[in-house]
N, C-alpha and C positions, 0 to 999 in steps of 0.2 A: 968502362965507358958504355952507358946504355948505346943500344944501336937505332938509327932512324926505323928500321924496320918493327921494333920494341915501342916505339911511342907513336908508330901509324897502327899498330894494331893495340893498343893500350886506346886509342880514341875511337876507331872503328868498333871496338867490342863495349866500348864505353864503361873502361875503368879509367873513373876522375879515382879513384882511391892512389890510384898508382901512378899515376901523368904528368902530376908533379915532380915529384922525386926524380922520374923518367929526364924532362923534358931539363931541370937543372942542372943533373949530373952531366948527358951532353953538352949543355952548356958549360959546364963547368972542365970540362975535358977538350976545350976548344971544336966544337963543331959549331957552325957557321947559325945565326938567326934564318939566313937566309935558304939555307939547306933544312933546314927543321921547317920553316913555315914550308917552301915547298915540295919539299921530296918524303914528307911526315906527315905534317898537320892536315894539308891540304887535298893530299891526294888521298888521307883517310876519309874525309869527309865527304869528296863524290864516291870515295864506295860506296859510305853511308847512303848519300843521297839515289846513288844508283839500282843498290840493293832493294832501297825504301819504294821507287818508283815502280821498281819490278812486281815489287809485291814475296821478297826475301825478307823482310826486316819489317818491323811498326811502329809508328808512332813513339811508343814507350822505348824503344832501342834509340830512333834518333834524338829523344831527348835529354837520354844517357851520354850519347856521342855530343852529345852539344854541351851536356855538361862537363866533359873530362876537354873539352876543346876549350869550354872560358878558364878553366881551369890552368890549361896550358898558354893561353892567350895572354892571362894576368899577369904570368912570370913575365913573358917575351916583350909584353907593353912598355914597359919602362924604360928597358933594355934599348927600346927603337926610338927614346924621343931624340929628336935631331935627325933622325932618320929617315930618308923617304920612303925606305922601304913598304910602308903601307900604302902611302899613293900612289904607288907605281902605276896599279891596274887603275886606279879611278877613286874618288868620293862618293859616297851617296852619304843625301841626309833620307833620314824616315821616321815616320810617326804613325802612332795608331791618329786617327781622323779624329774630328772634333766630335763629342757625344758616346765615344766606343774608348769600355776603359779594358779592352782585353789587352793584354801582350804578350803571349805565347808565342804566337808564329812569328810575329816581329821578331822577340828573341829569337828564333831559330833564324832568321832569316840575317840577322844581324849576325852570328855567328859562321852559316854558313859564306858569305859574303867576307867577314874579314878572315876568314879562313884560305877563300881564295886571291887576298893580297889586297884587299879594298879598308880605303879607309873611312871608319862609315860614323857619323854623327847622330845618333840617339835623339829624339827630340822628345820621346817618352811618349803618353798617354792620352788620349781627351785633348788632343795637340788644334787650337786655333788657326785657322787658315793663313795670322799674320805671324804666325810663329816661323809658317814654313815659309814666307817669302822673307823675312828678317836672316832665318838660316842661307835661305840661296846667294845671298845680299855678302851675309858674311864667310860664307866656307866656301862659297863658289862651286859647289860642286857637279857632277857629269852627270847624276841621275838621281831623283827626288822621287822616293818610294811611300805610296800612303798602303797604310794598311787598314783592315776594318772587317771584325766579324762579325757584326748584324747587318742585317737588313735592312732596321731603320738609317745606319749612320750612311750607306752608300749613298743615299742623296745629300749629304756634304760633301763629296769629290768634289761634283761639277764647280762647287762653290770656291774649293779650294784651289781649281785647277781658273779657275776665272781671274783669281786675286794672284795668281803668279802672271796673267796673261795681260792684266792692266796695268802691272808692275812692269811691264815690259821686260821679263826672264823667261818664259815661255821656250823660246827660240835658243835659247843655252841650256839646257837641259832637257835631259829625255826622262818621260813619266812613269812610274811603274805603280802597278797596284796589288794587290794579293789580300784573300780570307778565304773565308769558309763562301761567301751569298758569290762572289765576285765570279763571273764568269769572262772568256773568251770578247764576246758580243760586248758586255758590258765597256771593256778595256776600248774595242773597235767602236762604242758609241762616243766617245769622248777623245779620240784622238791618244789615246794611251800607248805609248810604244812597247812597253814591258807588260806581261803577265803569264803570271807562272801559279798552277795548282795547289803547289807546295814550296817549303824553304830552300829546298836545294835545286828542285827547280830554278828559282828565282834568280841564283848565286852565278848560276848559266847562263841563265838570260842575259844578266849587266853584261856578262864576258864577250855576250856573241850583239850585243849591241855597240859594246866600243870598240873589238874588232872590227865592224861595218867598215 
């Protein structure tokens, strides 16, 4: 029976080659979903993030670890429907903003976030402002994440955080935002409660805001 310690460092050192097999055969051997997502998945993944913050780890390493995490995620997904297990901690929906067709950090952020127990709704790409109030409408969820790596797309926030505000959902959800342009200020100009540098940043942030 693989051991939890075998599939937190199978994700931390970012072998997707191996994470599977790893993360089935536990399973297959009776260890818990809920002991793999926490005491494996999860606590791999703020090493990751912790390491990467330090300045131990790069970019290219956490995006290994992110890989061998969807990887392990895919298995376990299934496995949980009926489960609340992934809402425990909270919802987030997120989107790249309207005009910005990156997804990169999204992806990381989305990974690190259901890594830490969150059940997180994808809205993809080039995402329309009435997308994300259609989402809040329907998943309900605790925190509504835009992301955006240009420059130009940042002046869509304000826009999208308007059409949640005349929607009257503003006040049930807390805001988060993250890219490359986005800064600190930016987040404090617009009332944004969440911002984080990076993905695994971010995944801390949701934590220590619905702790509050």
């Amino acid at each position: 029976m693989p051991s939890l310690k075998e599939i937190h460092d199978a994700v931390a050192s970012g072998n997707y080659k191996d994470i599977g097999n790893l993360v089935q055969g536990a399973i297959d051997s009776g260890e818990t979903l809920e002991n793999i997502i926490n005491n494996a998945l999860s606590s791999a993944m703020l090493e990751v993030g912790d390491k990467f913050g330090s300045g131990d780890l790069y970019m290219p390493d956490m995006l290994l670890a992110a890989k061998a995490m969807k990887v392990a995620m895919e298995i376990i997904k299934p496995l949980l429907k009926g489960s609340e297990h992934l809402s425990e901690k909270g919802t987030v929906v997120i989107g790249t903003v309207k005009g910005d067709l990156h997804d990169i950090g999204k992806n990381l952020v989305i990974t690190m976030a259901e890594g830490q127990g969150f059940k997180v709704i994808d809205l993809g790409i080039d995402v329309d402002f009435q997308v994300f109030v259609d989402a809040i409408k329907e998943h309900n969820p605790n925190i509504v994440a835009f992301s955006g790596l240009l420059t130009t797309t940042l002046a869509n926030i304000p826009e999208h955080i308007r059409a949640i505000e005349d929607a009257g959902l503003r006040k049930s959800v807390k805001l988060a935002v993250g890219g490359a342009p986005v800064t600190q200020h930016f987040a404090d100009m617009y009332g944004i409660e969440i911002y984080s540098p990076d993905a695994s940043g971010a995944a801390k942030e949701f934590l220590k805001v619905l702790n509050k």
